[in-house]
Structure formats: structure tokens, C-alpha cells
C-alpha positions as CSV (number, residue, x, y, z in Angstrom):
1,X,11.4,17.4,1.3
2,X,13.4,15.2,3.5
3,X,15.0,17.2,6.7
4,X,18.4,16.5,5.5
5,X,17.6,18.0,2.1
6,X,15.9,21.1,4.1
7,X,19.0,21.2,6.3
8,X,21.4,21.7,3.0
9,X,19.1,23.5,0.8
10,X,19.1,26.3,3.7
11,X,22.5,25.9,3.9
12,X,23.2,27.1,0.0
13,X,20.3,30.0,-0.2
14,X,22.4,31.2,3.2
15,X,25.5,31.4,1.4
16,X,23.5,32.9,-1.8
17,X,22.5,35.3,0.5
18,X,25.8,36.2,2.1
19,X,27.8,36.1,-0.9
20,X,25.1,39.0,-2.7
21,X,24.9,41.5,0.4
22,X,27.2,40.7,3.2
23,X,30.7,39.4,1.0
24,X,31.0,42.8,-1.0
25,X,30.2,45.0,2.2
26,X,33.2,43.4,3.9
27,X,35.6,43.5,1.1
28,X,34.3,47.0,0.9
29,X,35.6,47.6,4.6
30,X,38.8,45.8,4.2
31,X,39.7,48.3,0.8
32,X,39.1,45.6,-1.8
33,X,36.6,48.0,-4.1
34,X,38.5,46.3,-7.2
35,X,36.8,43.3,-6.5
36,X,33.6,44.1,-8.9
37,X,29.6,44.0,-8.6
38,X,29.8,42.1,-11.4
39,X,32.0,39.0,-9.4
40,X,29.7,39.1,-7.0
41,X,26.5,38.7,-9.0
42,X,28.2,35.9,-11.1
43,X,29.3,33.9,-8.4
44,X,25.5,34.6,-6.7
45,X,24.6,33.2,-10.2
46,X,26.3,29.8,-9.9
47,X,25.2,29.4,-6.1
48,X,21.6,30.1,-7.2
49,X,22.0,27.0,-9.6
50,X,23.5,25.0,-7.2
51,X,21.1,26.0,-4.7
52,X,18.3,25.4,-6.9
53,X,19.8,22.1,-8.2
54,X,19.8,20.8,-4.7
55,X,16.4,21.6,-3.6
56,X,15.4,19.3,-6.9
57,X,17.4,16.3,-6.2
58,X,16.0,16.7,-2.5
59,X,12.6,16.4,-3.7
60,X,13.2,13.4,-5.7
61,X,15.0,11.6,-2.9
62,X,12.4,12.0,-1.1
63,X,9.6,10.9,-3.4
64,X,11.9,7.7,-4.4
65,X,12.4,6.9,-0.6
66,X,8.0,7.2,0.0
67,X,8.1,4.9,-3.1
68,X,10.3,2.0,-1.6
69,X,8.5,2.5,1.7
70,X,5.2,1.9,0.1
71,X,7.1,-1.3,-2.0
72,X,8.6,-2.7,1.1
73,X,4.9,-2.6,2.5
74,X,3.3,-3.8,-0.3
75,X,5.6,-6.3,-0.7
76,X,5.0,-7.6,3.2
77,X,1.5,-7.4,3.0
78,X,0.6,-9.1,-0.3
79,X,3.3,-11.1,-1.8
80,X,4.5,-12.9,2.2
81,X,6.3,-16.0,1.1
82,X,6.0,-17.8,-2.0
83,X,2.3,-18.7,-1.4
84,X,0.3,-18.6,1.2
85,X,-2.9,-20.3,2.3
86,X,-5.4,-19.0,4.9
87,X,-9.0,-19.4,6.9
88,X,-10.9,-16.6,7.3
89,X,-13.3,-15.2,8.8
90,X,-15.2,-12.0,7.7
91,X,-17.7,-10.2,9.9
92,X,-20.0,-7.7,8.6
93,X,-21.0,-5.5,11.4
94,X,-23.8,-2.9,11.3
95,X,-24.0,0.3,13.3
96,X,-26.2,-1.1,15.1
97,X,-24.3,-4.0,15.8
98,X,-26.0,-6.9,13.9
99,X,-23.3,-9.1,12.1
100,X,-23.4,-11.2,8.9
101,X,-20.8,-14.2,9.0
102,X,-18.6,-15.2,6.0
103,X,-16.2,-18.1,6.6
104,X,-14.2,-18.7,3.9
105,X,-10.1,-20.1,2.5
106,X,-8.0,-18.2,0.3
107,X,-5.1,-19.2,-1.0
108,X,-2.7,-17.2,-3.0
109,X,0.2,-17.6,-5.9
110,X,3.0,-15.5,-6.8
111,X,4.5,-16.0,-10.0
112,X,7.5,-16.0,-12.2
113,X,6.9,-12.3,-14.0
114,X,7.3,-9.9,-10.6
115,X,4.3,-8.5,-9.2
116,X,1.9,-11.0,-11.0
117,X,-0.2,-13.1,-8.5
118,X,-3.0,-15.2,-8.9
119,X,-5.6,-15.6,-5.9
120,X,-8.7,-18.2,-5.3
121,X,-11.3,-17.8,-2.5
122,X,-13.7,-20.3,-1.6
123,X,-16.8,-19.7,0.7
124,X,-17.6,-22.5,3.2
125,X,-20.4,-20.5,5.2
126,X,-23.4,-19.0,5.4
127,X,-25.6,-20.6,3.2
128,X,-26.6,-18.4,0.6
129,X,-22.8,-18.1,-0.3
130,X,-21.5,-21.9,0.3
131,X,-19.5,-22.6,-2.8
132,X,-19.1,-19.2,-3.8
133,X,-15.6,-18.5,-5.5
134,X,-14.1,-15.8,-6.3
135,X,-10.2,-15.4,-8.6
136,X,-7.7,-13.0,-9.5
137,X,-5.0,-12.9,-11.7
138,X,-3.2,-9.9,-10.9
139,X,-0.7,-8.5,-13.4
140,X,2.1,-5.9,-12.9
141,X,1.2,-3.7,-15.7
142,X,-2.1,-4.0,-16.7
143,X,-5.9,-4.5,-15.5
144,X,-6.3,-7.7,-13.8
145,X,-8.8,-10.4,-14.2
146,X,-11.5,-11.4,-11.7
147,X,-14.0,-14.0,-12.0
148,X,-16.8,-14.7,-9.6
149,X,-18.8,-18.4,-9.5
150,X,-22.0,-18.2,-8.0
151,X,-23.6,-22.1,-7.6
152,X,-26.8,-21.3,-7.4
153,X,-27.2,-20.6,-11.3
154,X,-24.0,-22.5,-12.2
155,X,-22.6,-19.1,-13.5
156,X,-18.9,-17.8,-13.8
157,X,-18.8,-13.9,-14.3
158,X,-15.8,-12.1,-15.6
159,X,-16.1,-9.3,-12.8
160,X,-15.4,-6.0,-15.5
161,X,-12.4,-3.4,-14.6
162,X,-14.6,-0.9,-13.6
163,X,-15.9,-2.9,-11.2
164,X,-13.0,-3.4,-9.0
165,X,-13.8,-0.3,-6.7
166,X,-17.3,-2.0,-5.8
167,X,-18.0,-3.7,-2.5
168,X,-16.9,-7.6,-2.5
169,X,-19.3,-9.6,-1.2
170,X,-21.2,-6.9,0.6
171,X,-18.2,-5.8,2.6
172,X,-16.6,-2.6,3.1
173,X,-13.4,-4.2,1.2
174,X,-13.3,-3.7,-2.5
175,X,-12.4,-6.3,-5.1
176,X,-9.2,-3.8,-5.4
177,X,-8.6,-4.4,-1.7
178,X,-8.4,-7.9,-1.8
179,X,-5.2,-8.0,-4.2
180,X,-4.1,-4.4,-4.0
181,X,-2.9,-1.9,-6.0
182,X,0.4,-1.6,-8.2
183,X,2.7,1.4,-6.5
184,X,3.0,2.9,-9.5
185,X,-0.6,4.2,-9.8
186,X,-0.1,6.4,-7.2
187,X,2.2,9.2,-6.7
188,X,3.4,8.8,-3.0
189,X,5.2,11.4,-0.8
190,X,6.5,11.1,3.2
191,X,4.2,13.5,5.2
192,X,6.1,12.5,8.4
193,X,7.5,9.7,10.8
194,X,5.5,9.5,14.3
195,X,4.4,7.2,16.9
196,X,1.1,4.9,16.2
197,X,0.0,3.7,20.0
198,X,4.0,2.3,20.8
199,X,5.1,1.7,17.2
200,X,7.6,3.9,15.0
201,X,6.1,4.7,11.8
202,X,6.3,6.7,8.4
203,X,2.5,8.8,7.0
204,X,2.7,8.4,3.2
205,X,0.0,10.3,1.0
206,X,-0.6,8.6,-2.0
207,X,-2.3,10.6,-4.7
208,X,-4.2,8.5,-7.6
209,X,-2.4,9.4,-11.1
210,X,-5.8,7.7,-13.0
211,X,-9.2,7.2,-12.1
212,X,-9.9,5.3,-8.5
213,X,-12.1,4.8,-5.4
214,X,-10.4,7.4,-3.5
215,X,-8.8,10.9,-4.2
216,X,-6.0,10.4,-1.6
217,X,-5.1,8.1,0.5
218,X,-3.4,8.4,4.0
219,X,-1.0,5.4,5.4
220,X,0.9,4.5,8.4
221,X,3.6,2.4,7.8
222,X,5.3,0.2,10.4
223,X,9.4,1.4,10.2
224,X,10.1,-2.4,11.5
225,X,7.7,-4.9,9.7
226,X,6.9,-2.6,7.0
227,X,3.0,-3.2,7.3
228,X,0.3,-0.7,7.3
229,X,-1.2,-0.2,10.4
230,X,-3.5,2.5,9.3
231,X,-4.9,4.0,5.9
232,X,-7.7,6.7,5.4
233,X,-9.3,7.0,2.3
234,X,-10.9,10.1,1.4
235,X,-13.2,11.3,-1.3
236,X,-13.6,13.4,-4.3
237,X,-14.6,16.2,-1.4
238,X,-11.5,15.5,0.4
239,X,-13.8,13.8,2.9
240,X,-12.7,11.0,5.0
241,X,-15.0,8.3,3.6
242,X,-13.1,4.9,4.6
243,X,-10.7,4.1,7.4
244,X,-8.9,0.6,7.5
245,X,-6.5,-0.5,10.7
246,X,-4.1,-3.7,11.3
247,X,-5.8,-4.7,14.7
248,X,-3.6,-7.8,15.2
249,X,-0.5,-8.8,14.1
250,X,1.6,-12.0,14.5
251,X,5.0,-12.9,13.3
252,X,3.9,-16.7,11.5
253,X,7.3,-19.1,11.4
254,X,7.9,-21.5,8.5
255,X,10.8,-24.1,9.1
256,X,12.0,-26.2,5.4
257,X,14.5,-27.9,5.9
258,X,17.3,-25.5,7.7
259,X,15.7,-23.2,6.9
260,X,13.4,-20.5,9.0
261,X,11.7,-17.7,7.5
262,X,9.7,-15.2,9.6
263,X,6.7,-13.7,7.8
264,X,4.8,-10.4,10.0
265,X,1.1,-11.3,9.1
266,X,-2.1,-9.4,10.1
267,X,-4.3,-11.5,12.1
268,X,-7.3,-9.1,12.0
269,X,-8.0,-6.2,10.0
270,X,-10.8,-3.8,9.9
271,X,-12.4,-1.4,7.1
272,X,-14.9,1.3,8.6
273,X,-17.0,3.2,6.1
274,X,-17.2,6.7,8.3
275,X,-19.9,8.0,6.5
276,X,-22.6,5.0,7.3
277,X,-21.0,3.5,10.6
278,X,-21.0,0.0,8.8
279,X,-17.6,-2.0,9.6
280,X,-16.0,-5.0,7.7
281,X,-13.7,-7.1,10.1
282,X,-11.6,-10.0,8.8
283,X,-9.9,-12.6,11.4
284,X,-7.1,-15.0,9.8
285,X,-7.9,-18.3,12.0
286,X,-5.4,-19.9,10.3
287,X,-2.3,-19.4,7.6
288,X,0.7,-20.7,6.5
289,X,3.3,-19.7,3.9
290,X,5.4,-22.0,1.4
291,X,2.8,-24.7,1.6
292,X,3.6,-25.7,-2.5
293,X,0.5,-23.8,-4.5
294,X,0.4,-25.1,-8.3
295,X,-0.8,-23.0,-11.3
296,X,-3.2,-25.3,-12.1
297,X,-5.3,-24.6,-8.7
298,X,-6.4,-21.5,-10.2
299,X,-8.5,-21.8,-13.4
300,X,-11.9,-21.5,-14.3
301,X,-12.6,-25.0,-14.1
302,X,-11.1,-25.1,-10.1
303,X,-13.8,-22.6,-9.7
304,X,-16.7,-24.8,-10.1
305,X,-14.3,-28.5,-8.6
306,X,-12.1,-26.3,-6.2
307,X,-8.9,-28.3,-4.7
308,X,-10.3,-29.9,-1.8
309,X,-7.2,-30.8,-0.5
310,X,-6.3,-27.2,-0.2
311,X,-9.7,-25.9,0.9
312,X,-11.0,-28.2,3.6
């Protein structure tokens, strides 16, 4: 419950309270005996109700406020402009410090029907992954669609739903993490508002309603930019199991015609699995937003002839 709604949900079980045992004590003392037990227990009655009535709508301000907090930061994290094109690189880091390298573009759609997206990622380096692509269509209200293209056997492989909580590409991200999950499968409620290193923020838990890769999840959301800049994962044990941090963050500036639009963007991210010491970190070299994305760069037959003009 929000502090407001604790503020005035004490306020009426104090006056409950009064009006029961300290109101016909007083009329007692002042000579008003006709005023009845049974008054007193009816008004107690209705301030009860009202009492009980407030501590309810209370709660569900509250859970509807953690729900547009975890909108507005899904909302600035995945869907940033209109589209959005980027280089990355991804680093897969050992505990002992030995790094795989994965440079790669993605570039990303959103479409008509809210909360649908489409996503295409092509792998320039190393070697044994050069060509590799990888697509999403994400939809609003049902399971999305993945596909994987691997060149070497000339193969594109509808990637199943229950696959989505398994490592992509041998990182620590999921196949999940790279499109993110609809609000709505998770029951969210505020846990606090704090400081993370100088920044203002709110601590959402977000509890899975169905089956997913974590039994709760923890995350700190910037007040200003709306961005997470923390989220712990924990497991069927209630055991921390992954922890993922916004290590960089730049506002990125797109100018069309008068226009100017101002888009918070995390630079460099990183997922840590706490249990092995093995780290994922991903590095946006470049990005831009508004660039002019067409549905037809993203079909199964872009996945073997990507766009070059949007990849190189």
C-alpha cells in the first residue's frame, strides 16, 4: 500500500476506534446515556465499511501505479522511437576472464496493432556465427514467433515457445530478453522508492502469473528516464540466480525536420549468472531511431539475403 493510502486507512480505523470506546464514554460524562449502544455499534458498522473500503481501493492504486511504472519502462526500453537500428557488440566473459566476441546489427519495427514488434539480428563476427540471423515477431497477446538461420546447413529453425527462456547464442540473455515480456504476465507491486548510486528510483517485484524463467523478479526503475537500471532474477528457491544492470546510458537525439526527439538509450548492459560467475555484456557502438524500417525487412527470406543497406 501506497503511504498516502496508509496515511488515510489509519486515519478511519482511528476514528472506528474512537467512535466504539472513547465517543460513548464521553457522552457518558457529559449525561447523554439516551444516546444508545446500539448507535454507537451501527455507526462503528458503517466506519468499518468505509474503513475497509479504503484499504481496498488503496491497494489497487497502488498495484495500477507499479503497473504504469513497469509500462512507461517497458515502453522506453523496447519500443524507443518508431524503429530503431543498432551495432552491437556482445561479450561473453568467463569467471576467469576469457571473452568470446559477438559483433552483430539489429534492427527493430514497431507496428500498427500496439505492443507488436518485429526484430531481425544479423551476425557479422566471429566466424563460426558470420551470417547467423536471428527474428522475432512479437505480439501483444500471444506467444511470439522466433526463427533462427544458421548458414552453415542452409537451415531456418522455428525457435519453439518453450524455448524462449534458453540462453541466446550462448549468452546469459534469453531469447525472452531480447524482445521482452508483455506487463501483463506479471503481477507487479511498488516495494519502495530509493536512491541507486545518485539516481531516484522506484523497486517493483514482479511475480510471474504463468510458467517463466524466474519466480520473481526485482527491478529498479529510473523516476526520470523510466529505464531499468537494475533487475534480479531469482529462482524456484527464491535464490538470486541472475542479475542484469544498465551500466551506460546516453540520451541519443533525432532531428526530422523541426522536429527533435530525445530517446534515453542504454549504451551498455550487463547480465551476470550469480550462481556460475559467467557474465554477458552488450555495448551499443552505434544506434539511431526513426531511420524508416519496412515490413518487408523482416521475413524469412531476409533471413537468408538480409538488407545490406541496413546491415553494413
Amino acid at each position: 500500500m501506497s503511504r498516502w493510502g496508509m496515511f488515510f486507512a489509519s486515519l478511519m480505523l482511528f476514528t472506528t476506534l474512537a467512535t466504539l470506546f472513547i465517543l460513548p464514554s464521553a457522552l457518558q460524562l457529559v449525561g447523554a446515556r439516551e444516546y444508545s449502544r446500539s448507535k454507537i455499534m451501527k455507526q462503528y458498522s458503517s466506519m468499518l465499511v468505509l474503513t475497509l473500503i479504503l484499504i481496498i481501493l488503496s491497494s489497487g492504486a497502488q498495484a495500477e501505479s507499479a503497473v504504469e511504472i513497469m509500462e512507461r519502462s517497458v515502453n522506453a526500453y523496447y519500443y524507443a522511437g518508431t524503429d530503431a537500428k543498432g551495432r552491437l557488440l556482445m561479450e561473453l566473459i568467463d569467471p576467469d576472464g576469457g571473452k568470446r566476441v559477438r559483433d552483430m546489427t539489429m534492427l527493430r519495427r514497431n507496428q500498427e496493432t500496439k505492443g507488436a514488434q518485429k526484430y531481425f539480428m544479423y551476425f557479422h563476427e566471429p566466424g563460426d556465427v558470420r551470417r547467423l540471423t536471428f527474428m522475432i515477431w512479437k505480439y501483444p497477446s500471444k506467444e511470439d514467433d522466433r526463427w533462427i538461420y544458421v548458414p552453415a546447413v542452409d537451415l531456418i529453425r522455428r525457435i519453439a515457445a518453450e524455448d524462449k527462456f534458453s540462453s541466446f547464442v550462448g549468452s546469459d540473455f534469453s531469447y525472452e530478453d531480447v524482445s521482452g515480456r508483455d506487463v501483463t504476465e506479471d503481477s507487479h507491486t511498488i516495494k519502495g522508492e530509493e536512491k541507486l548510486g545518485d539516481r531516484d528510483v522506484f523497486v517493483i517485484e514482479s511475480l510471474p502469473r504463468d510458467e517463466a524463467a524466474f519466480t520473481k523478479r526485482i527491478s529498479w526503475i529510473d523516476k526520470e528516464n523510466h529505464l531499468p537500471l537494475k533487475q534480479e532474477y531469482y529462482d524456484a528457491q527464491n535464490k538470486l540466480q541472475r542479475v542484469f544492470t544498465a551500466d551506460a546510458i546516453e540520451n541519443i537525439t533525432v532531428r526530422e525536420d523541426s522536429e527533435r526527439n530525445v530517446y534515453p538509450t542504454i549504451m551498455k548492459r550487463t547480465m551476470k549468472n550469480v550462481r556460475t560467475g559467467h557474465r554477458t555484456e552488450v555495448s551499443v557502438i552505434s544506434v539511431t531511431y526513426d531511420v524508416g524500417l519496412e515490413d518487408a525487412d523482416f521475413s524469412e527470406r531476409r533471413m537468408r539475403r538480409p538488407p545490406r543497406h541496413w546491415i553494413q
